[in-house]
C-alpha positions in Angstrom: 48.8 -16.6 23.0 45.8 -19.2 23.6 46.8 -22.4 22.9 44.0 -25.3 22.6 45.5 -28.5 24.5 43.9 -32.1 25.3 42.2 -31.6 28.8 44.5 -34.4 29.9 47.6 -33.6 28.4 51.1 -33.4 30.3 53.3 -31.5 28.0 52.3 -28.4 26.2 54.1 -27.4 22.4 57.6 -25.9 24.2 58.0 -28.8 25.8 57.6 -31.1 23.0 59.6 -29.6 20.7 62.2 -30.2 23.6 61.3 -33.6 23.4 61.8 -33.8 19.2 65.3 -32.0 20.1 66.8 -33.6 22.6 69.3 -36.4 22.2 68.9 -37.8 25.6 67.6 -41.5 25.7 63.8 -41.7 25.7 64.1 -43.3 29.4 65.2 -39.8 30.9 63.1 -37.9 28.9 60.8 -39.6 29.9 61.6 -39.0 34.2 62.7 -35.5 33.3 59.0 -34.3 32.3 56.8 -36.9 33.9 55.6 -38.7 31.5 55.4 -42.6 30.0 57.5 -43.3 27.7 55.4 -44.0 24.9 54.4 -40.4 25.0 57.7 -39.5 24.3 58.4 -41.7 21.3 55.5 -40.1 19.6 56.3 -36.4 19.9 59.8 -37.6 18.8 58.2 -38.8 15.5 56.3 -35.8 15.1 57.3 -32.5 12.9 54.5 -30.8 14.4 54.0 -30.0 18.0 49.9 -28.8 18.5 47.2 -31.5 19.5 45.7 -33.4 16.4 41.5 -33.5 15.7 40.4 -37.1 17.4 37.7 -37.0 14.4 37.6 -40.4 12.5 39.1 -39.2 8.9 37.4 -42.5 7.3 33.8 -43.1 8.1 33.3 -46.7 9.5 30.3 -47.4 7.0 29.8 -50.5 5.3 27.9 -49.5 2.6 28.8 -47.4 -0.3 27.5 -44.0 -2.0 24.3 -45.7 -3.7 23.2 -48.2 -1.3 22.9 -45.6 1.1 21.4 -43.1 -1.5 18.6 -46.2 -1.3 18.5 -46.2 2.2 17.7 -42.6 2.5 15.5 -42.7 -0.4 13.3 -45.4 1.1 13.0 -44.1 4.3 11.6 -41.1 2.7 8.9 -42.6 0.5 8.2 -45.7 3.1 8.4 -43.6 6.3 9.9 -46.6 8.1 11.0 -47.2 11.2 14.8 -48.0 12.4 13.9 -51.8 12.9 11.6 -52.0 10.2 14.3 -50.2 7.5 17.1 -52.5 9.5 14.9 -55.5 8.4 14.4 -54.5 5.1 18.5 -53.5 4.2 19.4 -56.8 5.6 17.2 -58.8 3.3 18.0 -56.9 -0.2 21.3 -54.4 0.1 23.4 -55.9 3.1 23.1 -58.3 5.2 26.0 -57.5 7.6 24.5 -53.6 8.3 24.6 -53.5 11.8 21.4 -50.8 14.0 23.6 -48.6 14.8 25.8 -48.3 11.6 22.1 -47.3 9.8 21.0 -45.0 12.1 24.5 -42.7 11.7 23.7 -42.8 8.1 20.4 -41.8 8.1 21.6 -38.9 10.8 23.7 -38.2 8.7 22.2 -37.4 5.4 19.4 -35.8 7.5 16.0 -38.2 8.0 17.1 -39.5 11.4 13.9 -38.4 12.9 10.9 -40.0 11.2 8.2 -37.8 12.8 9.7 -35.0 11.2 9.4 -36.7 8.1 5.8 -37.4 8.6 3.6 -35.1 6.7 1.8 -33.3 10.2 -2.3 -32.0 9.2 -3.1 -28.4 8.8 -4.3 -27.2 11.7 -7.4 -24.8 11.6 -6.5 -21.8 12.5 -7.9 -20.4 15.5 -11.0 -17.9 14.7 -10.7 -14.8 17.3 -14.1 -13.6 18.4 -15.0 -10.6 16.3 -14.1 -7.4 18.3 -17.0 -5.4 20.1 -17.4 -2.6 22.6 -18.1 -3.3 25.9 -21.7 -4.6 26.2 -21.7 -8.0 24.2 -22.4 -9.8 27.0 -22.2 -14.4 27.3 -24.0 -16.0 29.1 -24.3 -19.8 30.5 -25.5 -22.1 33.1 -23.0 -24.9 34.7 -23.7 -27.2 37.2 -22.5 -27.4 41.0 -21.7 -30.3 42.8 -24.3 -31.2 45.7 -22.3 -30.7 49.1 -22.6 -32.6 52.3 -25.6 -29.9 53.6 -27.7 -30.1 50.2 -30.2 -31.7 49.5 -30.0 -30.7 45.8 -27.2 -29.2 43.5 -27.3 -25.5 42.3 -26.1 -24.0 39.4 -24.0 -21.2 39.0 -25.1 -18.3 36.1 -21.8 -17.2 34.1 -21.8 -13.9 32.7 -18.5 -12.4 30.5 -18.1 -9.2 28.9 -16.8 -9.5 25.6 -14.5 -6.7 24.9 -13.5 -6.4 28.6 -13.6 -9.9 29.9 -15.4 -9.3 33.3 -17.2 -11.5 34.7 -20.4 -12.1 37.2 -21.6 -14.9 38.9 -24.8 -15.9 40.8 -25.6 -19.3 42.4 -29.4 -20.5 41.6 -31.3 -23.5 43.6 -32.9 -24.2 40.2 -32.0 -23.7 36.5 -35.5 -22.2 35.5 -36.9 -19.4 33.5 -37.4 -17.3 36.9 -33.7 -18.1 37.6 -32.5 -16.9 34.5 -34.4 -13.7 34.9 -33.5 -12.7 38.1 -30.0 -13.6 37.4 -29.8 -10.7 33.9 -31.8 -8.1 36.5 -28.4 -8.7 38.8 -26.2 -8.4 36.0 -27.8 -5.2 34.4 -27.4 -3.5 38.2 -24.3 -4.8 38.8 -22.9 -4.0 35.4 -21.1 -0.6 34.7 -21.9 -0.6 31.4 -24.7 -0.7 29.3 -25.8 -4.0 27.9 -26.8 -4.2 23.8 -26.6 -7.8 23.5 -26.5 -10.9 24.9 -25.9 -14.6 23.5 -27.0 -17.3 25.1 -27.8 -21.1 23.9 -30.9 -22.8 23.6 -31.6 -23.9 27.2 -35.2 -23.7 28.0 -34.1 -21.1 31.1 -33.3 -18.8 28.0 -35.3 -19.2 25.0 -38.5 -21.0 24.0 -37.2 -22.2 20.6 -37.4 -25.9 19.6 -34.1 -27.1 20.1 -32.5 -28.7 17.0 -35.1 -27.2 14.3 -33.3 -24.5 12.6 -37.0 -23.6 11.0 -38.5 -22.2 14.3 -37.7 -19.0 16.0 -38.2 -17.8 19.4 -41.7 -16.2 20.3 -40.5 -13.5 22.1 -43.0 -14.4 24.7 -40.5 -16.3 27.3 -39.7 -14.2 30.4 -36.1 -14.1 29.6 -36.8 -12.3 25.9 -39.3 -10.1 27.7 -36.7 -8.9 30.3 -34.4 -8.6 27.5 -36.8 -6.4 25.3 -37.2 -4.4 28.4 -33.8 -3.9 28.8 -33.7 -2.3 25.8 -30.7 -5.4 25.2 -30.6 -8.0 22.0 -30.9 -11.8 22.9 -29.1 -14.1 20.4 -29.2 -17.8 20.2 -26.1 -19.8 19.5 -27.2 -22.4 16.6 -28.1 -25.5 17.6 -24.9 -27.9 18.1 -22.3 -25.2 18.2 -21.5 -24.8 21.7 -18.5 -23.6 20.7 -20.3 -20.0 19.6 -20.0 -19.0 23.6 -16.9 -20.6 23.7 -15.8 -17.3 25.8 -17.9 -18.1 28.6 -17.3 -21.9 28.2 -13.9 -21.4 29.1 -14.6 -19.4 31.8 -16.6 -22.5 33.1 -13.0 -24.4 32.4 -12.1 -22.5 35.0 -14.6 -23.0 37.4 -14.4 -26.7 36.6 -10.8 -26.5 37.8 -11.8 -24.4 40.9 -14.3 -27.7 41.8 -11.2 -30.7 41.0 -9.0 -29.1 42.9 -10.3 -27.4 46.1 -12.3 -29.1 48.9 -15.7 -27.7 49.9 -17.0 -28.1 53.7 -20.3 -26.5 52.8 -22.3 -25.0 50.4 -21.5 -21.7 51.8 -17.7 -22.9 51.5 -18.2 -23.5 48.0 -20.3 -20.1 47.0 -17.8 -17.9 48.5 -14.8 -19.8 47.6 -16.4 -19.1 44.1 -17.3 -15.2 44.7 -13.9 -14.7 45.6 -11.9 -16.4 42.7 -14.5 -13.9 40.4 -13.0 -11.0 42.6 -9.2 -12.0 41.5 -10.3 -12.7 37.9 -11.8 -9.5 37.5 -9.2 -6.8 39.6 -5.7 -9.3 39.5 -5.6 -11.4 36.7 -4.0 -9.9 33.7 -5.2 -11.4 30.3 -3.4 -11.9 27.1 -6.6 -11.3 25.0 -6.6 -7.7 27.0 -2.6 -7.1 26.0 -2.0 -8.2 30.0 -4.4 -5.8 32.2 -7.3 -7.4 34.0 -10.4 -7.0 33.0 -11.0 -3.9 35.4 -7.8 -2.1 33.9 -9.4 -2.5 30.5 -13.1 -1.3 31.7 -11.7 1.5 33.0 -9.5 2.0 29.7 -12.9 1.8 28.1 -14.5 4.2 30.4 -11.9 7.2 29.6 -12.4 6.6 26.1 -16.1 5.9 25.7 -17.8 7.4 28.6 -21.1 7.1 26.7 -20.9 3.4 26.8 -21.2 3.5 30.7 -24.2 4.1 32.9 -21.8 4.6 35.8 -17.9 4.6 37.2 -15.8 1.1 36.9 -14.5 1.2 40.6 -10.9 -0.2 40.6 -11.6 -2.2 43.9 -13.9 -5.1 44.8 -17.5 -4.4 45.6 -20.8 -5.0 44.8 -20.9 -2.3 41.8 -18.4 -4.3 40.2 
């Protein structure tokens, strides 16, 4: 049988109903098991011989039912603080209420924590970027910092694959039309799929639109729309002032940005290849949520066996310059 005893107690129920029975003098009773005599007096009062709940049977308030009805009801529609409620019981319902007698009482009727009483805003819910085979392609520029052997910063061209994820770099000297160009011939050899779109923002590397007039569109004359219309590929403008439309490949450049706080860079070759290879693990190691946890080559390849057509050649599981 399991009996539940005081951690510190000396006598379990047999021996106090011993105790209750005996007619020995409370001084041998006392020697005989150990234990003060006090202790003895009290189980020889008792009927009943199991340990008694230590819980308070009164509550040690000292105001009644409807002043704290008030209380509660105050700190609901005023959204005070402990002090600030404190202040305001002392000067109209009781002036004896002591801190910590009003904070049991708002514990205990449930508004002990005011920020969960404060009404919290809606939060917008988080859009997902509309789904897409492989081929919708981001694209943005981010800048480099200048390293002890430069005389100039680069930049580094980001490139992500929608659907898949996969990225590819390339470090320019200069952020210029002619970069931008020779950066999307890379990326449409290096790319195992085919490319049907791309979205870029309104950077004069891309596009020739007026930034921040919604009236005028591209010409179709800049280098990078005539590469794109050779490509047989789509190039789409984010709207002015929404940066966050190629928010994929902005968080990629989170990424980067991290890569530059927290690593040191003897050179610029340091920092190009200390880049290349962090690409390498993103692309072949590093599972993403967004791809139910396979890395971006898992899911190419996914895509591959299940739309061939989409692909102009094999996604090779290994690093390389195909990939």
């Amino acid at each position: 049988m399991m009996i539940a005893l005081h951690k510190q107690a000396r006598t379990t129920p047999a021996i106090r109903a011993e105790i209750a029975a005996s007619a020995d003098s409370v001084a041998v009773l006392a020697r005989r098991y150990n234990i003060s005599e006090a202790t003895v007096r009290k189980w020889r009062s008792r009927t009943t011989f199991e340990d008694r709940s230590h819980t308070a049977h009164h509550l040690q308030t000292t105001l009644n039912d409807g002043q704290e009805a008030v209380v509660v009801a105050l700190r609901r529609s005023l959204l005070l603080s402990l002090d600030d409620l404190l202040a305001v019981v002392r000067e109209f319902i009781h002036p004896d209420l002591s801190r910590s007698a009003l904070d049991r009482c708002l514990r205990r009727h449930g508004v002990g924590s005011l920020r969960e009483l404060i009404p919290q805003p809606k939060k917008t819910p988080h859009k997902r970027f509309k789904d897409y085979e492989p081929g919708f392609v981001h694209v943005d520029v981010k800048y480099l910092p200048q390293m002890a052997d430069e005389s100039a910063r680069r930049y580094v061209f980001v490139a992500i694959d929608r659907a898949t994820r996969w990225v590819f770099i390339a470090i320019k000297p200069r952020k210029t039309a002619n970069a931008a160009k020779a950066f999307l011939k890379a990326l449409h050899k290096a790319c195992p799929f085919h490319i049907s779109r791309i979205l870029t923002d309104n950077g004069k590397e891309f596009t020739d639109r007026l930034f921040g007039n919604r009236k005028r569109k591209a010409s179709g004359e800049h280098q990078f729309d005539q590469l794109c219309q050779a490509l047989g590929i789509e190039h789409r403008l984010t709207p002015p002032r929404h940066p966050q439309t190629n928010g994929m490949v902005e968080r990629f450049n989170g990424r980067i940005a991290d890569i530059l706080k927290t690593h040191r860079f003897n050179s610029r070759e340091d920092l190009e290849q200390t880049l290349i290879r962090y690409v390498k693990l993103y692309n072949h190691h590093l599972p993403q949520a967004a791809l139910h946890s396979k890395t971006p080559v898992q899911a190419m390849k996914q895509w591959h066996q299940s739309h061939p057509v989409l692909f102009h050649k094999n996604p090779y599981d290994r690093p390389g310059p195909n990939i």
